[in-house]
N, C-alpha and C positions, 0 to 999 in steps of 0.2 A: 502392552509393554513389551519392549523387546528383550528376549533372555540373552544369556550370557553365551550361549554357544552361536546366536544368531549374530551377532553384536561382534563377534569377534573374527567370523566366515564371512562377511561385511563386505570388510576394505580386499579380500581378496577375491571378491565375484565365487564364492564357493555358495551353495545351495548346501541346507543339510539333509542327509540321511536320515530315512528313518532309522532308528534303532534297532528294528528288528533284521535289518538286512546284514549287523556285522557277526561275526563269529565268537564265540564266548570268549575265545582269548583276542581277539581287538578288542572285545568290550572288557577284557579287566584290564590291557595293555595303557586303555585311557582313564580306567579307572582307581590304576595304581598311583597313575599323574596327578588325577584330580583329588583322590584322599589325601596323599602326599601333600598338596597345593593347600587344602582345609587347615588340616593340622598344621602347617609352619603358621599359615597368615594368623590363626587364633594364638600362637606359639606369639611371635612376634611381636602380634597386636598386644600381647602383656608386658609389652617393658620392655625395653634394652639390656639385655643380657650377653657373657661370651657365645660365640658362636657355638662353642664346642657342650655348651649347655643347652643350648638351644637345640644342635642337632643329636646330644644323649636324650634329649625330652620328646623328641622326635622321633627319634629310632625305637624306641620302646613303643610305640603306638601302632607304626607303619609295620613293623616285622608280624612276618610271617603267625608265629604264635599268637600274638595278639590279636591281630586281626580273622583269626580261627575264632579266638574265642570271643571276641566282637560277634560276628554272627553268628554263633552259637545263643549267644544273650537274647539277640532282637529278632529271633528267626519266629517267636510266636507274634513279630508284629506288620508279620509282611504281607503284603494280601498275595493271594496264587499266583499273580501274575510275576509279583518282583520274587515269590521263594522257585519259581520254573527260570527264572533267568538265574537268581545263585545257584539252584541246580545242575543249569549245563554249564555253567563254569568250572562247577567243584567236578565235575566229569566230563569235564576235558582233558585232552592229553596233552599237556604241555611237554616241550621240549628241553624243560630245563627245570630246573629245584634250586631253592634256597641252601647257601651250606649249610645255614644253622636252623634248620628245621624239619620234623618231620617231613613224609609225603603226606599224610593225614594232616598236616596242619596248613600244608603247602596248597594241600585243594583245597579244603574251606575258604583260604585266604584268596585261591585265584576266582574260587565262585561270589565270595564279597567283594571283591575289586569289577568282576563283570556288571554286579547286579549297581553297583555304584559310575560306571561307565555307561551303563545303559540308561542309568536316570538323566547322568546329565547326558548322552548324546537323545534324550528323551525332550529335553529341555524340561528336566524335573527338577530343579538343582534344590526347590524347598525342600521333593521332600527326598533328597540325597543327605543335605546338611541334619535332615531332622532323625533320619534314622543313625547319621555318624553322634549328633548329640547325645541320641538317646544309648547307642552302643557305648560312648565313650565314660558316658556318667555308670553306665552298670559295669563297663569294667573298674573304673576306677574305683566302686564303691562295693564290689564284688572282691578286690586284691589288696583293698584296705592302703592305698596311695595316697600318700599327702598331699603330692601336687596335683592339683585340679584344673579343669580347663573348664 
C-alpha cells in the first residue's frame, strides 16, 4: 500500500528521505503542519460550523501549552526510539518562541511537533494519528472539556 507521503512526492518525481537525515527543527517544522492538518480535518469532519469556531477549537489544541502538555500525557507511551526523537526536539535551539508561551512549554511543543514529523516523514502516519488520539482524549479528559474529538 502506498503511504501518504509516498503518494504525494508521486507526481513530483521527488524520492523520500529517510527520517533520520532531517534536523529536529525540519522535523517539527513538518510536524507542526501535519498536527495542524489532523486536528482541522477531525475539526471539520464534525459538521459545518463558523469558521471562527472552528479555528477557536483549533487553536486551543495546536498552541504551544497544549501541545506540552499533550506529550507530557503520552510520553510513558513512546517506545525509546520516538521519546530520542521528542527529545532532540525539546533541545533544540530554535530561533524563535511562541508570544504566548512559555520557553518550557515552547520546547516540549517543538520536541512533539519533531517526533510527529518524524513519524510521518517515517511513513508512520498510524501510528502518528494514534498517539495525537490518544494525547488528545488525555488532555481533554485530564482539563475536564466538553468538546471532544
Amino acid at each position: 500500500m502506498e503511504e501518504i507521503l509516498d503518494y504525494l512526492l508521486k507526481p513530483f518525481n521527488i524520492e523520500r528521505k529517510e527520517a533520520t537525515e532531517f534536523s529536529p527543527l525540519v522535523l517539527a517544522y513538518i510536524g507542526d503542519a501535519v498536527y495542524e492538518l489532523i486536528i482541522r480535518s477531525i475539526l471539520v469532519s464534525m459538521g459545518n460550523r463558523p469558521v471562527n469556531k472552528l479555528n477557536k477549537d483549533a487553536t486551543s489544541l495546536v498552541k504551544a501549552s497544549a501541545q506540552s502538555e499533550i506529550i507530557k500525557l503520552i510520553s510513558d507511551s513512546l517506545s525509546d526510539k520516538e521519546y530520542t526523537v521528542f527529545k532532540r526536539g525539546r533541545n533544540s535551539s530554535p530561533h524563535t518562541m511562541a508570544k504566548n508561551a512559555s520557553m518550557t512549554d515552547y520546547k516540549y511543543a517543538t520536541g512533539f511537533e519533531a517526533l510527529i514529523g518524524f513519524l510521518y516523514l517515517d511513513n508512520r502516519c498510524d501510528r502518528a494519528l494514534e498517539l495525537v488520539k490518544l494525547g488528545v482524549d488525555l488532555y481533554f479528559n485530564k482539563n475536564d472539556i466538553g468538546v471532544k474529538i
